[in-house]
KOLKOL-302768 format. One record per residue (C-alpha): residue in one letter; residue number from 1; x negated, y negated, z negated. Coordinates in steps of 0.02 Angstrom, whole numbers, always signed. Example, Ala and Ser with C-alpha at 12.3 -4.5 7.8 and 13.67 -1.06 7.14 Angstrom:
% KOLKOL-302768
<site r="a" k="1" xx="-615" yy="+225" zz="-390"/>
<site r="s" k="2" xx="-684" yy="+53" zz="-357"/>
END
This chain:
% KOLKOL-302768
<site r="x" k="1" xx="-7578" yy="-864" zz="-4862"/>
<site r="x" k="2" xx="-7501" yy="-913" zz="-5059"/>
<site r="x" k="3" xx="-7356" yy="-775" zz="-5004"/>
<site r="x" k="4" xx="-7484" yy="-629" zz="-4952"/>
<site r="x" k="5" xx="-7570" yy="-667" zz="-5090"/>
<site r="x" k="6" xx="-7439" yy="-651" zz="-5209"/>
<site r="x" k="7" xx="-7363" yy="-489" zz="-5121"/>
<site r="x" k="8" xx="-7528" yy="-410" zz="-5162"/>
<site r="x" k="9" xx="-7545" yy="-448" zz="-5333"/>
<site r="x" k="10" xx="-7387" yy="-388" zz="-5379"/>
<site r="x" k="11" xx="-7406" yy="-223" zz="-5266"/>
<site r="x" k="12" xx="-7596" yy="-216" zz="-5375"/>
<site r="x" k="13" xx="-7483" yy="-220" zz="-5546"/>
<site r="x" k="14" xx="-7358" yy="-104" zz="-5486"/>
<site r="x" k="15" xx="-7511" yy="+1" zz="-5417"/>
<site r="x" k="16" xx="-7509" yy="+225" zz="-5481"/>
<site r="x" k="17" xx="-7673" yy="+283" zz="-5415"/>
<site r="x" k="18" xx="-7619" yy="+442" zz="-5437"/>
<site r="x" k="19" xx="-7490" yy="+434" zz="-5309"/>
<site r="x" k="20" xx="-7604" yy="+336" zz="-5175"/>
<site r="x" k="21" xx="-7728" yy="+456" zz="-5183"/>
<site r="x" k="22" xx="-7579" yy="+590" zz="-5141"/>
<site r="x" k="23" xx="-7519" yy="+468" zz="-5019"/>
<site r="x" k="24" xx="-7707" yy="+426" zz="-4929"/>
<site r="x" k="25" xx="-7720" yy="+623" zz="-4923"/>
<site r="x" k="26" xx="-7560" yy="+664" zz="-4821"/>
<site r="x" k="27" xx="-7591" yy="+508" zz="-4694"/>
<site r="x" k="28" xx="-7789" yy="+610" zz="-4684"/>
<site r="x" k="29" xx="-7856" yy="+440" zz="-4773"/>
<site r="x" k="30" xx="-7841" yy="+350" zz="-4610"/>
<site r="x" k="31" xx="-7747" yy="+204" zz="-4730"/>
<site r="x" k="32" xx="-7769" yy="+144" zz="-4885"/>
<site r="x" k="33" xx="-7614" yy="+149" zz="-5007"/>
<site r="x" k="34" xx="-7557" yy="+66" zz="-5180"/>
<site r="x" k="35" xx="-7446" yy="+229" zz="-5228"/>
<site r="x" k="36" xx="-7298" yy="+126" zz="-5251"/>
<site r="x" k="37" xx="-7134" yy="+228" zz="-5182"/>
<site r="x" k="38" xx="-7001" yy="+178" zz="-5047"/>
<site r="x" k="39" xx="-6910" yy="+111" zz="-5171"/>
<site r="x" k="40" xx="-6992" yy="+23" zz="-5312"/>
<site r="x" k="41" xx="-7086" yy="-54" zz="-5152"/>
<site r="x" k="42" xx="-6913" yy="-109" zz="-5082"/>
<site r="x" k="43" xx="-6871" yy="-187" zz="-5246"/>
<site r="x" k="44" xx="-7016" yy="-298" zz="-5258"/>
<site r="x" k="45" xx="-6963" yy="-380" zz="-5079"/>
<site r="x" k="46" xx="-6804" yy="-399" zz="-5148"/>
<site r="x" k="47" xx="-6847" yy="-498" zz="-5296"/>
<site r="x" k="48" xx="-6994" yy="-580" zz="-5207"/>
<site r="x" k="49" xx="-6854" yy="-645" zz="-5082"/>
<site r="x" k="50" xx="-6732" yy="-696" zz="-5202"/>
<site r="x" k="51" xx="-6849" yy="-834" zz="-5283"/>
<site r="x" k="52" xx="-6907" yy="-890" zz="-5112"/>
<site r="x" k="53" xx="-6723" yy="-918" zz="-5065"/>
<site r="x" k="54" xx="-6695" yy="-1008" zz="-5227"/>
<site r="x" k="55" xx="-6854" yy="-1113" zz="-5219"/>
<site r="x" k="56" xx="-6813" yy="-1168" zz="-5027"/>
<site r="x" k="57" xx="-6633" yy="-1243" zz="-5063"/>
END
């Protein structure tokens, strides 16, 4: 549960209401969003993953 955790924190840092509220909108508020595009999102993992790998050698 440390991992979710951590995944949401940095998604909450990384958070533009702005863009959620956009986001929310199009999917007719059925889900709630952090605004954080493809991307950015996709970079997060990546670095997230990277110190996992490095902490498990």
């Amino acid at each position: 549960m440390d991992k979710y955790l951590e995944i949401k924190q940095l998604f909450e840092s990384q958070a533009q209401s702005e863009k959620a509220l956009q986001m929310a909108k199009y999917m007719r508020n059925q889900f709630v969003f952090y605004g954080i595009p493809t991307p950015q999102r996709k970079q997060i993992y990546k670095e997230l993953l990277k110190q996992e790998k490095r902490i498990n050698k």
